[in-house]
RODO-2510 file (C-alpha; in nm, 4 decimals, decimal comma):
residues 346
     n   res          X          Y          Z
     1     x     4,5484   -11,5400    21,6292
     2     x     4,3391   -11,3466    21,3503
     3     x     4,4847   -11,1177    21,1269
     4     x     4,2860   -10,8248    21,1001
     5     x     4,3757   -10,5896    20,8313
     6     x     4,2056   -10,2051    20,8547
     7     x     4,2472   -10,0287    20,4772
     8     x     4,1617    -9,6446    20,5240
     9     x     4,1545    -9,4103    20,8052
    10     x     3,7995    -9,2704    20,8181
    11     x     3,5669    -9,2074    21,0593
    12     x     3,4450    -9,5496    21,0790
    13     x     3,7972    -9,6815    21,1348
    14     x     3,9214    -9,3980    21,3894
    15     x     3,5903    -9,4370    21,5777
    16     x     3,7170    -9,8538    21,5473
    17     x     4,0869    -9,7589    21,6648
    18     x     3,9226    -9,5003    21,9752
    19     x     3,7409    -9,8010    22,0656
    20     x     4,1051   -10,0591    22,0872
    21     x     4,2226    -9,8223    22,2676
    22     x     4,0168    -9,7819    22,5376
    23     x     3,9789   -10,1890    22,5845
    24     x     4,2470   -10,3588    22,3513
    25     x     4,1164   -10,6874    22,1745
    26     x     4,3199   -10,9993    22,2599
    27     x     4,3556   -11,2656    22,0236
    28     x     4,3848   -11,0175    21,7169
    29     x     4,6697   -10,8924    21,5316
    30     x     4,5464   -10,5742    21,3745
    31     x     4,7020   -10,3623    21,1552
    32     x     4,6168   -10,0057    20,9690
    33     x     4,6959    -9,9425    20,6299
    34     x     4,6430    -9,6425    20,4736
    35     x     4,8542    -9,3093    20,3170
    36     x     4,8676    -9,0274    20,5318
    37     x     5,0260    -9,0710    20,9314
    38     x     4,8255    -8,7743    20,9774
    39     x     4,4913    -8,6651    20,8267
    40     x     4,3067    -8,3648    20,8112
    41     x     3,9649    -8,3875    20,9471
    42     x     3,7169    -8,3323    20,6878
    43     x     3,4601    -8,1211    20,9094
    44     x     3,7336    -7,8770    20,9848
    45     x     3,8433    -7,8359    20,6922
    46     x     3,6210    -7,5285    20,5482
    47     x     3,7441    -7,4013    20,9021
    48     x     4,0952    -7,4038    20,7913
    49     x     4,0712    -7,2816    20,4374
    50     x     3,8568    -6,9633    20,6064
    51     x     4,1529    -6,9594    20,9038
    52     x     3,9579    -7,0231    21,1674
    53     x     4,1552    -7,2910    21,2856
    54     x     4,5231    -7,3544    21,2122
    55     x     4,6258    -7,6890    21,0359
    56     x     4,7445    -7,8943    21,3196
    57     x     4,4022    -7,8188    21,5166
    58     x     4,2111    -8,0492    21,2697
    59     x     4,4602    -8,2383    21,2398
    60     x     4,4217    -8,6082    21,3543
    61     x     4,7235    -8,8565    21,3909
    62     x     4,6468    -9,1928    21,2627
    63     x     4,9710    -9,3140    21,3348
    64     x     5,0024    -9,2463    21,7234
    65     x     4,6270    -9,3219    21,7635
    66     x     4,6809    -9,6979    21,5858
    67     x     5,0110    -9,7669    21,8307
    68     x     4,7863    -9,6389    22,1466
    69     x     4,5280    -9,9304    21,9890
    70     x     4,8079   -10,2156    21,9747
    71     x     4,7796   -10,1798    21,5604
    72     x     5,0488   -10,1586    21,3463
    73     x     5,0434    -9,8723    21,1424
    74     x     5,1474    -9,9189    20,7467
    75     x     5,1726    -9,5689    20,5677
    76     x     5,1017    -9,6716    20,2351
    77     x     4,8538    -9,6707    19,9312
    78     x     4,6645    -9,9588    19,8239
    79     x     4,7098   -10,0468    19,4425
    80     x     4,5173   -10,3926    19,4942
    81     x     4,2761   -10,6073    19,6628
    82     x     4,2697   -10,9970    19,6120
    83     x     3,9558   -11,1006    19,8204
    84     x     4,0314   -11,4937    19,7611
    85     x     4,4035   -11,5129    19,8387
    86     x     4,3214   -11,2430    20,1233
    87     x     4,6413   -11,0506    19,9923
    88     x     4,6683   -10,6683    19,9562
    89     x     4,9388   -10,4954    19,7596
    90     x     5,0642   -10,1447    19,8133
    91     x     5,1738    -9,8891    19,5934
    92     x     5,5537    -9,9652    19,7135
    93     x     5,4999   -10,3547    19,6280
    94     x     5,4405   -10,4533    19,9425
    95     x     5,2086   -10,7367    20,0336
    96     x     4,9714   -10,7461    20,3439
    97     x     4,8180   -11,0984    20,4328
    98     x     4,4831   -11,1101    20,6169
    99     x     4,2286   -11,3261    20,7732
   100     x     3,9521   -11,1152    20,8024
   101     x     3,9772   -10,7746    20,6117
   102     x     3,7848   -10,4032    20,7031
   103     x     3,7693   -10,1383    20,3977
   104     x     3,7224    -9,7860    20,5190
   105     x     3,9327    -9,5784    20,2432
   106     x     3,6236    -9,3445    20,1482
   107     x     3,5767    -9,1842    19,8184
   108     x     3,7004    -8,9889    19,5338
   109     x     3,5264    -8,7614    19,2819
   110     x     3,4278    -8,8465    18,9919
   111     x     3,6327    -8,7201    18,6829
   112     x     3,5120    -8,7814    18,4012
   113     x     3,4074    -8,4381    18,3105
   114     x     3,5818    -8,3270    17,9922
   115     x     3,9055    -8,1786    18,1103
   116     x     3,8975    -8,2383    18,4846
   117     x     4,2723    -8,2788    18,4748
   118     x     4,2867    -7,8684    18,4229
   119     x     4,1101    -7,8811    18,7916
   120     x     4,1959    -7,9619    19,0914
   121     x     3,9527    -8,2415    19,3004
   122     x     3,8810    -8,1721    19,6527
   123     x     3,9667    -8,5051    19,7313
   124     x     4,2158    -8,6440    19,8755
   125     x     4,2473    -8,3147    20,0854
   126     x     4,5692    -8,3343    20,2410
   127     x     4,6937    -8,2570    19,8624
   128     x     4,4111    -8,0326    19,7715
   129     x     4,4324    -7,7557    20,0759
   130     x     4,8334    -7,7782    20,0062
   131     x     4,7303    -7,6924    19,6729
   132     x     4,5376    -7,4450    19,8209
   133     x     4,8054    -7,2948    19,9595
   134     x     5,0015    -7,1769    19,6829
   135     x     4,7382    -7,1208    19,4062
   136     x     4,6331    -6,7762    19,2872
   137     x     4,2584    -6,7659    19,4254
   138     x     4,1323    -6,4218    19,3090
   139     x     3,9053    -6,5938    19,0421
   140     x     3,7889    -6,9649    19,2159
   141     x     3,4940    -7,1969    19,0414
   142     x     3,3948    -7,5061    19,1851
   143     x     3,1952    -7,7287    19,0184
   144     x     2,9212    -7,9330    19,2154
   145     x     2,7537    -7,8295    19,4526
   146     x     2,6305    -8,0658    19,7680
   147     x     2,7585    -7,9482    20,1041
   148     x     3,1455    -7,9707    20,0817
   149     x     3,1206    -7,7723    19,7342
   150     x     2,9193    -7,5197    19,9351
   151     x     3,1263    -7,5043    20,1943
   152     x     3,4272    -7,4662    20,0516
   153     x     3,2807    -7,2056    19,8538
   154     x     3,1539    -6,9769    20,1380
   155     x     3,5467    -7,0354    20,2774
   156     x     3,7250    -6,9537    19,9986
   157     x     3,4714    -6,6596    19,9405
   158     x     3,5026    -6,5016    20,3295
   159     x     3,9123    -6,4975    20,2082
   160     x     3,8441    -6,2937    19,9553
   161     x     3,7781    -6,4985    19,6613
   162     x     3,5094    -6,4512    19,4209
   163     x     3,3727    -6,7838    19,3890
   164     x     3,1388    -6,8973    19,1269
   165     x     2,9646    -7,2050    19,2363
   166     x     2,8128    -7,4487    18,9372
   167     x     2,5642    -7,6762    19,0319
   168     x     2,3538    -7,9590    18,8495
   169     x     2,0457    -7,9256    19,0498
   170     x     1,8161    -7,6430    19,0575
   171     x     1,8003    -7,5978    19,4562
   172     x     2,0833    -7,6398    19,6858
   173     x     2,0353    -7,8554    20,0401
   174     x     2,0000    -7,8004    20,2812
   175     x     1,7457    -7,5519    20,2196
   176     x     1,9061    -7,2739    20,3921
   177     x     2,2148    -7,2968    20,2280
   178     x     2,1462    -7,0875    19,9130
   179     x     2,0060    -6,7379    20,0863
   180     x     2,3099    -6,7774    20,3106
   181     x     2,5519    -6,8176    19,9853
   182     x     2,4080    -6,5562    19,7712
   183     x     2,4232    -6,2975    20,1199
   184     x     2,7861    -6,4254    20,1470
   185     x     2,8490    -6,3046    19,7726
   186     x     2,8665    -6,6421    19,5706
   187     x     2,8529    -6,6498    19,2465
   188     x     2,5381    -6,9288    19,2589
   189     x     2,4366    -7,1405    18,9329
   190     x     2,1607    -7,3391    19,0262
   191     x     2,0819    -7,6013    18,7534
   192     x     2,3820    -7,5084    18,5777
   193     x     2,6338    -7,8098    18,5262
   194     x     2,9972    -7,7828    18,4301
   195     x     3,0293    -7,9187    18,0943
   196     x     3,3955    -7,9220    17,9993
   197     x     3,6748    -7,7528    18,1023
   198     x     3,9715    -7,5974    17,8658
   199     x     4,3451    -7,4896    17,9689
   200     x     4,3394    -7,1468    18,1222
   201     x     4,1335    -7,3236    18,2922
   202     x     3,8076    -7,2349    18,1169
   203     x     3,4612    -7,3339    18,2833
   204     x     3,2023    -7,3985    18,0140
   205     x     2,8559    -7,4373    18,0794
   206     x     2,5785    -7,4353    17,8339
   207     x     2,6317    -7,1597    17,6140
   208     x     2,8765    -6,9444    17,8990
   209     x     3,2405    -6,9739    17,9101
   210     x     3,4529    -6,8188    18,1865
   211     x     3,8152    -6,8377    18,2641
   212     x     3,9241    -6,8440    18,6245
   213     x     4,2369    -6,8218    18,8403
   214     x     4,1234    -7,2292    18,9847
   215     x     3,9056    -7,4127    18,9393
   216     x     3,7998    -7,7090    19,1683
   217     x     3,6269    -8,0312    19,1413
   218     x     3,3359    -8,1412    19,4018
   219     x     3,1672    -8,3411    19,1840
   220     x     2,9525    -8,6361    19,2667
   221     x     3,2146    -8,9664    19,4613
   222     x     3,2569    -9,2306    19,3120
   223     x     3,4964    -9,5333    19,5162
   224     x     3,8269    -9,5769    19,4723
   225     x     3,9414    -9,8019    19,0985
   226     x     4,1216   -10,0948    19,3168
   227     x     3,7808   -10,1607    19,4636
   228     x     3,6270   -10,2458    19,1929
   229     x     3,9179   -10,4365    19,0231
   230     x     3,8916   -10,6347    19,3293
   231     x     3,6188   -10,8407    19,1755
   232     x     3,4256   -10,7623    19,4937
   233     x     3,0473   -10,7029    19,3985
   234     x     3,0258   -10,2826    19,3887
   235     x     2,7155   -10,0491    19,3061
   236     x     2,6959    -9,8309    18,9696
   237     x     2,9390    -9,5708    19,1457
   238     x     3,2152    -9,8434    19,2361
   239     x     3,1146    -9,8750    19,5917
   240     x     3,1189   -10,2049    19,8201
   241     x     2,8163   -10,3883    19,8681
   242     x     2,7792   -10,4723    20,1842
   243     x     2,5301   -10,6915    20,3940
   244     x     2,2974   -10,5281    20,7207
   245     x     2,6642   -10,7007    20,9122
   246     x     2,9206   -10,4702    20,7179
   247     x     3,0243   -10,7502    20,5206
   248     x     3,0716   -10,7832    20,1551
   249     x     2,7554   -10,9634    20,0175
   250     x     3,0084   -11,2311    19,8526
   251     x     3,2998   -11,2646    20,0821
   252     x     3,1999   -11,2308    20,4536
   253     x     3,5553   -11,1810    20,5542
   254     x     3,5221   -10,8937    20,3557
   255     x     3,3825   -10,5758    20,5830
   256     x     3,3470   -10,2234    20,5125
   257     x     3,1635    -9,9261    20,6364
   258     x     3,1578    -9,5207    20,5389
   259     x     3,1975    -9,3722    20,1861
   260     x     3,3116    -9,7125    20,0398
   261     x     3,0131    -9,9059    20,1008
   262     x     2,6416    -9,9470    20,0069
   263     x     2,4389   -10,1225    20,2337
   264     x     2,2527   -10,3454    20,0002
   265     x     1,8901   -10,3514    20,2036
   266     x     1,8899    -9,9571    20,1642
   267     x     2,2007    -9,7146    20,1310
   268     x     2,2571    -9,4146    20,4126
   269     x     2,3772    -9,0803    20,3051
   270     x     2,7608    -9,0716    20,2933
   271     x     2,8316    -8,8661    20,5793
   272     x     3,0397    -8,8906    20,8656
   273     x     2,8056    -8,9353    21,1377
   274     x     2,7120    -9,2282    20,9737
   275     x     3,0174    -9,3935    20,9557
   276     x     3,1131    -9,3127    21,3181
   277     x     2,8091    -9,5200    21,4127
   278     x     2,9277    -9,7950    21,1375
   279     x     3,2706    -9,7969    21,3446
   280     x     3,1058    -9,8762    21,6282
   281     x     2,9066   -10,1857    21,5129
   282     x     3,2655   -10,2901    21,3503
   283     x     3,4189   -10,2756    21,6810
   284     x     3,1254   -10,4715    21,8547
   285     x     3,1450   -10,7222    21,5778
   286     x     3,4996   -10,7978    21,6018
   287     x     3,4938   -10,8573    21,8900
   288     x     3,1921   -11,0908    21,8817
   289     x     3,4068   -11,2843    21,5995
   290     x     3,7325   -11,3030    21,7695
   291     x     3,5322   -11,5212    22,0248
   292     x     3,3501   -11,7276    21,7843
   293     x     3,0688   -11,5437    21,7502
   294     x     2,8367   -11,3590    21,4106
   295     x     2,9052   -11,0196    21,3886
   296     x     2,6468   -10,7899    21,4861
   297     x     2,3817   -10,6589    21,2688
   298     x     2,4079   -10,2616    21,2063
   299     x     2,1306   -10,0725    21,2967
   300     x     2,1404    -9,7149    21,1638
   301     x     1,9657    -9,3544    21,2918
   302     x     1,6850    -9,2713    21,0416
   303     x     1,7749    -8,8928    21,0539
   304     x     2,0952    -8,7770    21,1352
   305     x     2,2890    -8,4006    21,2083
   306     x     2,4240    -8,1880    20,9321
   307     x     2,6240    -7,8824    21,0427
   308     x     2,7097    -7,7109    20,7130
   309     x     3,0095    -7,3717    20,8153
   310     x     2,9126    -7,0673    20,5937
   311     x     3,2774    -6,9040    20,5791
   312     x     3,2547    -6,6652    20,8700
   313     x     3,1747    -6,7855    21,2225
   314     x     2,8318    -6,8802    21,0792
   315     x     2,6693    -7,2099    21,0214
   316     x     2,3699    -7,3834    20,9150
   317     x     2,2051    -7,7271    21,0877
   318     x     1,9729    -7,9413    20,9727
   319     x     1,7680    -8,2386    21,1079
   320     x     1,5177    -8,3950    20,9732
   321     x     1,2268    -8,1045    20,9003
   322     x     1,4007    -7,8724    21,2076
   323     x     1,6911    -7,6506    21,0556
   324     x     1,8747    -7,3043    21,2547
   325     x     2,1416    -7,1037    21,1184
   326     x     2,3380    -6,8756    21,3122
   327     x     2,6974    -6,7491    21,5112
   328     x     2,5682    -7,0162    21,7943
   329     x     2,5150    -7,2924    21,5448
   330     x     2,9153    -7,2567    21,3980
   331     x     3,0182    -7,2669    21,8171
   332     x     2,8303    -7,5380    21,8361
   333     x     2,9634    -7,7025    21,5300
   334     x     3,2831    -7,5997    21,6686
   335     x     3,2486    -7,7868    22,0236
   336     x     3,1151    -8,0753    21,8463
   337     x     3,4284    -8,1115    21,5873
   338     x     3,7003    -8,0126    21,8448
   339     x     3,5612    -8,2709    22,0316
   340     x     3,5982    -8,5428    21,8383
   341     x     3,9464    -8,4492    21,7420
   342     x     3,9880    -8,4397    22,1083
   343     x     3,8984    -8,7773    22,1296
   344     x     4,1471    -8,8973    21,8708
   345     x     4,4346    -8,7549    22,0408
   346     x     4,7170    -8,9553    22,2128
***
């Protein structure tokens, strides 16, 4: 019977787990490691800093969802991947033995702005929102801004924040996002990069400096340091490289999908609809294997939905070359998030 270890609990992996559940896999073992029993879900989470939903709605638990699948759950964070004894070490010193291993633990962001460790990184953000919490936010910057920096931004600023928003690039996307920011109040610096960042903590950019109540990191991910101690071939940013079959392009027990991992023939935006579909091929494929057979060969959308929340019960959506913003569009977001949740629930 395989051993199939799951590292990480993103979308790829809970659309993997939905999947087990519905028609359990015989003649696997699986098992889910990863550090949180329950997970906030990243779409909601704007929602949740604004109060538009309360914690436990976006809530998903890994834990119950992997026991409906027949996997054992393992709370616990990997320290260290061995690809050729197929061994995986946890921060606790525990060892996990595989046969066939799937990576989906996502992404971090990068740090090595001068003094990032006066900010707080929105990732992981199970400790960030507690953070969140209990901070002073009269005074919030956030440096980088792509579309969780934004939204976060527009959240914190609809509670009452002023937010300053630092970004490297001198327009925002989508396109609609920076008229809806600036109506909203945000403090937007296009093509303004955070330099460094002093005790207090003090933001400097360029020739400003400005001291804040917070400030917090969205900067540009980067993968997570074991993966690229694992001696696994990674991209410039420390991400997987993976094969058009999910696999890593030098160990083909080796799978991943989501943040993690680059597809080598052509990488797809990180983004959760993307990984969802990347699930699905991983569930296909081990099932193929389990039998004997190749995996499958992933086949991804060209264009795919972003649904960007603007603080209030407002959101933007964007497609391709169509885009709307509106009330309707953050209902629609709404329906769309609550449902997956939905189908995550035991």
């Amino acid at each position: 019977m395989k051993r199939i270890l799951l590292i990480g609990a993103g979308h790829a992996h809970l659309a993997l787990l939905r999947s087990l559940r519905e028609e359990p896999l015989h003649g696997a073992r699986f098992a889910l490691a990863t550090a949180r029993a329950k997970q906030i879900y990243s779409g909601m989470l704007p929602g949740v800093i604004a109060g538009h939903y309360r914690r436990h709605e976006a809530e998903i638990d890994v834990a119950r969802l992997a026991e409906a699948a027949y996997a054992e759950f393992i709370e616990g964070e990997v320290v260290k991947l061995d690809p050729a004894q197929k061994l995986v070490k946890l921060a606790d010193g525990a060892e996990l033995e595989f046969d066939l291993v799937s990576i989906n633990a996502g992404s971090l962001v990068e740090r090595t702005l001068p003094g990032a460790h006066f900010a707080l990184p929105v990732k992981p953000y199970e400790p960030f929102y507690d953070r969140l919490r209990t901070a002073k936010l009269n005074r919030v910057a956030i440096a980088g801004a792509g579309v969780s920096g934004a939204e976060i931004a527009m959240a914190l600023r609809y509670r009452g924040a002023a937010v300053t928003l630092y970004s490297e690039k001198p327009a925002l996307w989508p396109p609609r996002a920076e008229p809806v920011l600036r109506r909203l109040g945000v403090d937007l610096r296009p093509a303004m990069p955070v330099d460094e960042i002093e005790r207090g903590p003090v933001v400097i950019s360029g020739t400003t400096t400005q001291e804040f109540d917070l400030v917090v990191l969205a900067t540009a991910a980067v993968g997570q340091k074991w993966l690229r101690a694992s001696g696994l071939p990674c991209d410039e940013q420390g991400f997987l490289l993976v094969d058009d079959m999910l696999r890593s392009v030098a160990h083909p027990e080796v799978f991943a999908a989501g943040d993690c991992a680059t597809l080598r023939s052509g990488p797809l935006p990180r983004s959760g609809v993307y990984a969802l579909r990347q699930g699905e091929t991983l569930a296909a494929s081990f099932r193929r294997v389990v039998q004997g057979e190749p995996p499958l060969e992933h086949r991804a959308q060209r264009v795919a939905l972003v649904l960007m929340s603007c603080g209030r019960r407002y959101a933007v959506a964007q497609r391709g070359n169509w885009s709307a913003q509106g009330h309707w569009v953050w209902w629609w977001k709404n329906h769309i998030d609550r449902r997956w949740v939905k189908s995550l629930t035991v």
